[in-house]
C-alpha positions in Angstrom: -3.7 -20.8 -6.0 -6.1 -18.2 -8.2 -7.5 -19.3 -11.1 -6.4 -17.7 -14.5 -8.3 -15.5 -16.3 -9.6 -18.3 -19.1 -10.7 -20.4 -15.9 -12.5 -17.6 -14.4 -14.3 -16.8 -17.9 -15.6 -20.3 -18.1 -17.9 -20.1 -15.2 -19.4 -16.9 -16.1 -22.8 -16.2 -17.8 -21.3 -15.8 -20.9 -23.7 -13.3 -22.2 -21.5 -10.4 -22.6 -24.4 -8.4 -21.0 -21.9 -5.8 -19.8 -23.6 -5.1 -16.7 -20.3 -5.2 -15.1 -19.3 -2.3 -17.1 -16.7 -4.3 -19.4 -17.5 -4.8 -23.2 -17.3 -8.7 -22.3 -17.5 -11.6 -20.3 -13.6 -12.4 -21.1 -12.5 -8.9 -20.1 -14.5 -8.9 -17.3 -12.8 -12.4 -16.1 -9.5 -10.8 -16.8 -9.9 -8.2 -14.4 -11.1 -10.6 -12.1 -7.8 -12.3 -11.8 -5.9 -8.9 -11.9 -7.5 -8.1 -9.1 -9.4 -4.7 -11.0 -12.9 -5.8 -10.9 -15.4 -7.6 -8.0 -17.3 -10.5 -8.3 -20.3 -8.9 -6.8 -19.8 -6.6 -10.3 -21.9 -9.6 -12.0 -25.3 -9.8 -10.9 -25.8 -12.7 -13.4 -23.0 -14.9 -11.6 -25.0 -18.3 -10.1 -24.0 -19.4 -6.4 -22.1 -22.3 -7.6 -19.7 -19.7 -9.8 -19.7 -17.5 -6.7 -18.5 -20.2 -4.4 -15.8 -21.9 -7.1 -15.0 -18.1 -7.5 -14.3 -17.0 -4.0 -10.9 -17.2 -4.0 -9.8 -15.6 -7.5 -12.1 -13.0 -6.2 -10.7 -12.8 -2.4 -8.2 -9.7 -1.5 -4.3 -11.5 -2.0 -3.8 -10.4 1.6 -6.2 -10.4 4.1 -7.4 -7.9 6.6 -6.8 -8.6 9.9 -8.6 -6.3 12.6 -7.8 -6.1 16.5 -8.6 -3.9 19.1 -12.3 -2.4 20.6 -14.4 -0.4 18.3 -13.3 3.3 19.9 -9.5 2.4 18.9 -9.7 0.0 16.3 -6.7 -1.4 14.6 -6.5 -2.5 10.6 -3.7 -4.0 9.3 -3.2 -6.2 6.0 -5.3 -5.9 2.7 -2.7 -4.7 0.6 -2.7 -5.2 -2.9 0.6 -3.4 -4.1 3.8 -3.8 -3.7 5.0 -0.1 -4.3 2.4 2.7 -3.1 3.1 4.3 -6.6 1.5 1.6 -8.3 -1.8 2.3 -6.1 -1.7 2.8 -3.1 -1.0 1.2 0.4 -5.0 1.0 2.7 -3.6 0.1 6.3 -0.8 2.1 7.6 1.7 0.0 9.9 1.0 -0.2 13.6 3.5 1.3 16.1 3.3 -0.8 19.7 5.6 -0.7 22.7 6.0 -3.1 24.9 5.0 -3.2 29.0 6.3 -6.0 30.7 4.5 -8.1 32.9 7.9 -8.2 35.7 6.4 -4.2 36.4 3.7 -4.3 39.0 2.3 -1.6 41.4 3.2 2.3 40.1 5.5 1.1 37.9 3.2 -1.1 35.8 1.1 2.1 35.7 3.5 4.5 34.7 4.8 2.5 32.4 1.2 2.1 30.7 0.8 6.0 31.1 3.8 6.4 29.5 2.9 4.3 26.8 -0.5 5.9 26.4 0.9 9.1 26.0 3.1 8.9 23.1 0.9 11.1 20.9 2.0 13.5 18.4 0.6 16.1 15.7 2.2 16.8 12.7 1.0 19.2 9.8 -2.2 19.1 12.0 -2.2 15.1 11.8 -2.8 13.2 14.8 -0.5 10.4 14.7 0.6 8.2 17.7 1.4 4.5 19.0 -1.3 2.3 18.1 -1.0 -0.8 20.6 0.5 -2.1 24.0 2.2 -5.4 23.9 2.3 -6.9 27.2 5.2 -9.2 27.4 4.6 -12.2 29.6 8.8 -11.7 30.9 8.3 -13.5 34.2 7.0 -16.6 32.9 3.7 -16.2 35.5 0.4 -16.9 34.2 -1.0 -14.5 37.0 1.4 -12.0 36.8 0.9 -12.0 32.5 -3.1 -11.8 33.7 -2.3 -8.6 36.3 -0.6 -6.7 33.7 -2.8 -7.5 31.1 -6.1 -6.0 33.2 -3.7 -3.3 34.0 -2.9 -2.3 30.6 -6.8 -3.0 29.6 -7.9 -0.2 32.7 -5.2 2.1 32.1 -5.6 3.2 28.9 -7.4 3.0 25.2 -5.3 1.1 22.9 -5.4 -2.0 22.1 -3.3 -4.9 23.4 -1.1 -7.9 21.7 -0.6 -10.6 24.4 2.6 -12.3 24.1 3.6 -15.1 25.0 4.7 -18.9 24.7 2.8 -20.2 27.2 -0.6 -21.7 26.1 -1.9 -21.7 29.9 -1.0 -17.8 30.6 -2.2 -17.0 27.1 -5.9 -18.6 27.8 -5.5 -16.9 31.5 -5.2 -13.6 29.8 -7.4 -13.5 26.7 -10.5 -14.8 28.9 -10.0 -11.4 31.2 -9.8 -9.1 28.2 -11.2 -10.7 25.0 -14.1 -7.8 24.8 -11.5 -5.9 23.8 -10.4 -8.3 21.3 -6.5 -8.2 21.5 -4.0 -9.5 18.9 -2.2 -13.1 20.8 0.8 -13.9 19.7 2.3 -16.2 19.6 1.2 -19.6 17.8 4.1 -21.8 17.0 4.3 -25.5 15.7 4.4 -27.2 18.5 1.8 -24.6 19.9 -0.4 -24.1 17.5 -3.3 -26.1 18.3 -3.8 -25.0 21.2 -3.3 -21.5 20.8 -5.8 -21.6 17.8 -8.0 -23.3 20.1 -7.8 -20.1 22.6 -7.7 -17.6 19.8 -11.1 -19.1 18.2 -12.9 -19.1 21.8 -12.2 -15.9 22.5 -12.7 -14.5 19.2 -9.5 -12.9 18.6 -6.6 -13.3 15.9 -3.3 -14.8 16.1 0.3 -14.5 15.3 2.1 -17.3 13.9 6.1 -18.1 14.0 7.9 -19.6 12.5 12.0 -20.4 11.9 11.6 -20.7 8.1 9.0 -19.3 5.9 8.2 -22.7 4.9 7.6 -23.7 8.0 5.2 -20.8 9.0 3.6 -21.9 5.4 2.3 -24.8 7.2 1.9 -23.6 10.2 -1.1 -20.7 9.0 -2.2 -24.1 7.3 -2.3 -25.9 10.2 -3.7 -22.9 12.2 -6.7 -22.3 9.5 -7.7 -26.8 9.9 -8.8 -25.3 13.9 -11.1 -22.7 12.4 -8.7 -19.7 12.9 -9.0 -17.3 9.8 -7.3 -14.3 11.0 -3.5 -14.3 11.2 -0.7 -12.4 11.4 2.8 -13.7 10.5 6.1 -13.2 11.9 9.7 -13.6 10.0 11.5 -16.2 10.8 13.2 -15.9 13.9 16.9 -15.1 14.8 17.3 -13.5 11.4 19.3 -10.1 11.2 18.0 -7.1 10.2 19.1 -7.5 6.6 17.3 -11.1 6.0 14.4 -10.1 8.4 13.5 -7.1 5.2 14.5 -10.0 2.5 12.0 -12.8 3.8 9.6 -9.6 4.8 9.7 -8.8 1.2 9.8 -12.4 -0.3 6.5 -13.1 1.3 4.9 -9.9 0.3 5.9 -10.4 -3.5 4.8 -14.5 -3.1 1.6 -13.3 -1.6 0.6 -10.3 -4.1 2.4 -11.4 -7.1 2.0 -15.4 -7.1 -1.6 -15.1 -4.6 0.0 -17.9 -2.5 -2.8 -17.6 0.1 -0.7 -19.3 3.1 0.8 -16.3 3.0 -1.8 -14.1 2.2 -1.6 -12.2 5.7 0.0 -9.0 7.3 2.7 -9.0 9.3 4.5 -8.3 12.9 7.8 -7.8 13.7 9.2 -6.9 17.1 12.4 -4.6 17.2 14.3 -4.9 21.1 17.8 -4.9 20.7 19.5 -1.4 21.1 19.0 1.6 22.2 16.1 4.0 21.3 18.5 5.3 18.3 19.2 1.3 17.1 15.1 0.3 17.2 14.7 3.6 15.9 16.8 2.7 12.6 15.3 -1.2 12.6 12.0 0.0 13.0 12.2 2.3 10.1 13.1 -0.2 7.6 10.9 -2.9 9.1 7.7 -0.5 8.4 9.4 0.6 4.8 9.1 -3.7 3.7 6.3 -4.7 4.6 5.7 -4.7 8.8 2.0 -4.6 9.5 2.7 -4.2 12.9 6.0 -3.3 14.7 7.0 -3.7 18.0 10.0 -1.1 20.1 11.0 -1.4 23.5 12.0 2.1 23.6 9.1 4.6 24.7 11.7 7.4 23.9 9.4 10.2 22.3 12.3 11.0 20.3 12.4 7.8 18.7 9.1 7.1 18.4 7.9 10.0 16.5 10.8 9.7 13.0 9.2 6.1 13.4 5.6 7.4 13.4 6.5 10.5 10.8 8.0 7.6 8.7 4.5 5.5 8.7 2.7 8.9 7.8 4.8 9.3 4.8 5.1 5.9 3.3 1.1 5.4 3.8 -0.3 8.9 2.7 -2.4 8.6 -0.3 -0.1 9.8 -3.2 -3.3 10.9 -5.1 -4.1 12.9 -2.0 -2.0 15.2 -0.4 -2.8 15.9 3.2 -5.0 19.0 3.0 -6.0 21.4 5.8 -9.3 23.1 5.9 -9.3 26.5 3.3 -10.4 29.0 5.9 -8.9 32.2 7.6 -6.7 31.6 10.3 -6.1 34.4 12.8 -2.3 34.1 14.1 -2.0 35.3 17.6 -4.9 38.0 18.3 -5.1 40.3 14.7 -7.3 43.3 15.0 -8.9 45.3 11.6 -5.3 46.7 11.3 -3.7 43.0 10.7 -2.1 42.0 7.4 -3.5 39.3 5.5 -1.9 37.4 3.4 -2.9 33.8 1.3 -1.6 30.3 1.1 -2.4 27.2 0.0 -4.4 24.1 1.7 -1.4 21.9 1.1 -0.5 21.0 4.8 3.2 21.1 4.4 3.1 24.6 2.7 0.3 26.0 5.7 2.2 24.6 8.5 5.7 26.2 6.9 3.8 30.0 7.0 2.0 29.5 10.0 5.1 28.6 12.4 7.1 31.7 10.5 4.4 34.3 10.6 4.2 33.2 14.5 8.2 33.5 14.9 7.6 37.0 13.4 5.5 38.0 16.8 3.3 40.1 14.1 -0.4 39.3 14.9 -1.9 38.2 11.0 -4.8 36.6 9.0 -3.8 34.1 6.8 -6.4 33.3 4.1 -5.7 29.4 3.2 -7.0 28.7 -0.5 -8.4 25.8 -2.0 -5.9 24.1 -4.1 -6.5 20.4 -3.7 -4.0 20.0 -1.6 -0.9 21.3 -4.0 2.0 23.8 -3.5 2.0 27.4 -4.4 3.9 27.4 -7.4 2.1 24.0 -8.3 -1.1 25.4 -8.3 -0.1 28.2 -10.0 1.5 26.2 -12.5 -1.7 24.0 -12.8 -3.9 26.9 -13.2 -5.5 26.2 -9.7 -4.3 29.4 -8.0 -5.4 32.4 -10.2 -7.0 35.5 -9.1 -10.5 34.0 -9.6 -9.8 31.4 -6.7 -8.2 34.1 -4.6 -11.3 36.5 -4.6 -13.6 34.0 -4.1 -11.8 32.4 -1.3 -11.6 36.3 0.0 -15.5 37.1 -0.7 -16.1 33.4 0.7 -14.3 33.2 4.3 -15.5 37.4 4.4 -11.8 38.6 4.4 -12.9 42.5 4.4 -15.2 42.0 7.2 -11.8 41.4 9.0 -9.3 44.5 8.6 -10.0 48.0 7.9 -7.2 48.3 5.1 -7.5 46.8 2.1 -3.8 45.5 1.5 -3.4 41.9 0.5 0.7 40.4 1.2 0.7 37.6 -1.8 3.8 35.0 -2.1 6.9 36.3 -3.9 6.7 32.9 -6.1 3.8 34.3 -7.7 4.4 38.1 -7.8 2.9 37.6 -11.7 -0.5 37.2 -10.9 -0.8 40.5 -8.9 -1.7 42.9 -11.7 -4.8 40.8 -12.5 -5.3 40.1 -8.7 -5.7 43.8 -8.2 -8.1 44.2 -11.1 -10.4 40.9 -9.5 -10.4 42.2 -5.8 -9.7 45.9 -5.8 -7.3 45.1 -3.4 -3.8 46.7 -2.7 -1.1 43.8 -3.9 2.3 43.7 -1.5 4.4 41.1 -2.8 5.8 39.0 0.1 9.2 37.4 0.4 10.1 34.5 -2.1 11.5 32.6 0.3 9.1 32.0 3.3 11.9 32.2 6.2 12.1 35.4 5.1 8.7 36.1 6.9 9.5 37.8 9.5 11.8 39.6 8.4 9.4 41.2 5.7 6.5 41.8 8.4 8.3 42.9 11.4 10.3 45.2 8.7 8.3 46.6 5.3 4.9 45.8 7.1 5.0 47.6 10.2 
């Protein structure tokens, strides 16, 4: 367990140096345990302290990395259990599974298919992040085929699974350089699955039928030199008790720093249709899936699962931005309108697709507003004429059109008096509503 704040205190310097940039030694100590502070924050800390201190100052949950360095995969180092209360650092994996029964075309296809499942949304490129190759047949050298296969015919990286410690040392020996997840240790397996995970270099996923039991078994796993694990929920559970125990070890993890369970997690979803894994992945990667596994390669399943991990993992702090530029919709000439947004991604994307359903070649001018709404950053003082004409005079906006007419949003139809005076630019004030688009340009524009 971590020590206490009093505990940690007592093998510090004691000199209340501040150094660490806290007004003492105790208050320094107390944000060690918390969590706020690092030990490296000390320079005056001896080696003994450091070493007695490793664990109070270790992350509750560790980070667990798989996967070659081009397509890299990070799951676990959380330290919250809401984002609100931070903020969540490795966003849930997505993998499908390819089973190793598929060989010739179909094995490839199936790998293609996989492969491909690649999306953008609000200029985001979000996709499935693994392959799990299912050792179905029971075949150590069928497990092996599939396994190069997968490793040749694409980028992401793999999770070996199976129960067999013979096809699972088979397997990783043949792609280890790409340093796939295995899975799965259990207690009657764990030896020698730590065995092949630790030669190979890889992690490993643990299961278990109780969470007790998978608390001894990352114990167990840990006494063969095996640091990196991933845990699964205790088998046969249904969906409801899967998120319960999911949840349970995440709070006894981050809120107790019980370090047996102080690892991310994987949970594989195969029963159903695309719409049933759909809904079970969903609340899988809402508490607490590091990694979640669908049978379904349904693009129309897969992407509310992936638009799901892009919500519940963007930065609250940081709204997903796009570049503050002019973007030309279609092919706009000198006699174009222009009109401005902001850089928040949501609100860009909204104006873009309608201002491209209105068939009306245009310039939109995207403003700086750290990533907020237009009424937002108006609100906040963050969209005001000042910030319009230097985003104008910036990006060269009359360079672009002969007129000088500038369409702003309806929302803000307040700021166009002084917005005149600041650019010595015709005001049009657009639609309030931005549906209403093309409408207003096919319509008062032309």
């Amino acid at each position: 367990m971590a020590l206490t704040g009093l505990e940690i205190f007592k093998l510090l310097p004691k000199t209340n140096c501040k150094k660490c940039g806290m007004p003492t030694c105790l208050a320094f100590a107390m944000a060690l345990a918390q969590k706020r502070a690092k030990l490296d924050d000390c320079p005056d800390v001896s080696q003994e302290a450091k070493d007695k201190l490793a664990a109070a100052a270790a992350p509750p949950m560790r980070k667990v990395v798989f996967g070659s360095a081009q397509t890299q995969v990070q799951i676990g180092q959380e330290t919250v259990m809401f984002r609100h209360e931070e903020k969540f650092h490795n966003p849930t994996t997505l993998a499908v599974t390819v089973s190793d029964t598929l060989t010739g075309e179909d094995l490839k296809k199936r790998i293609e298919t996989v492969s491909a499942l690649q999306f953008e949304r609000v200029g985001t490129k979000i996709g499935v992040g693994a392959i799990a190759v299912v050792n179905d047949s029971g075949s150590a050298d069928s497990f092996v085929a599939a396994c190069e296969a997968a490793k040749a015919g694409g980028d992401l990286p793999l999770i070996l699974v199976t129960q067999s410690s013979k096809a699972m040392a088979a397997a990783a020996a043949r792609v280890k350089e790409t340093v796939p997840l295995l899975a799965w240790a259990e207690p009657d397996t764990a030896e020698e699955m730590a065995k092949i995970a630790k030669e190979n270099g890889c992690p490993l996923a643990a299961r278990a039928e109780t969470i007790d039991a998978l608390t001894e078994l990352t114990e167990k796993i840990k006494t063969h030199g095996v640091e990196d694990i991933v845990l699964s929920c205790p088998e046969g559970a249904d969906l409801r008790d899967r998120l319960f125990d999911l949840s349970r070890m995440r709070t006894l993890a981050l809120k107790k720093v019980f370090r047996p369970l102080g690892y991310p997690t994987i949970s594989f979803v195969g029963d159903g249709d695309g719409d049933v894994q759909m809904a079970s992945a969903i609340g899988l990667i809402c508490k607490y899936s590091g990694i979640v596994v669908v049978d379904t390669a349904e693009p129309y399943a897969l992407l509310p699962m992936l638009t799901t991990v892009m919500n519940i993992f963007t930065d609250p702090q940081k709204p997903v931005q796009v570049e503050p530029k002019v973007y030309p919709i279609g092919e706009p000439d000198a006699n174009s309108p222009v009109m401005f947004t902001t850089n928040f991604s949501l609100t860009y994307y909204t104006v873009e697709s309608d201002v491209e359903a209105s068939r009306v070649p245009s310039y939109i001018l995207v403003v700086d507003t750290e990533g907020t709404s237009v009424l937002t950053a108006y609100s906040g003082d963050k969209l005001n004429e000042k910030a319009v004409a230097d985003a104008m005079a910036k990006f060269g906006v009359d360079k672009l059109v002969k007129h000088r007419k500038l369409i702003i949003p309806g929302y803000v139809a307040v700021m166009s008096g002084k917005l005149e005076e600041a650019t010595n630019w015709e005001i049009l004030v657009g639609p309030r509503e931005c549906s209403m688009l093309p409408k207003y340009l096919q319509e008062v524009w032309n």
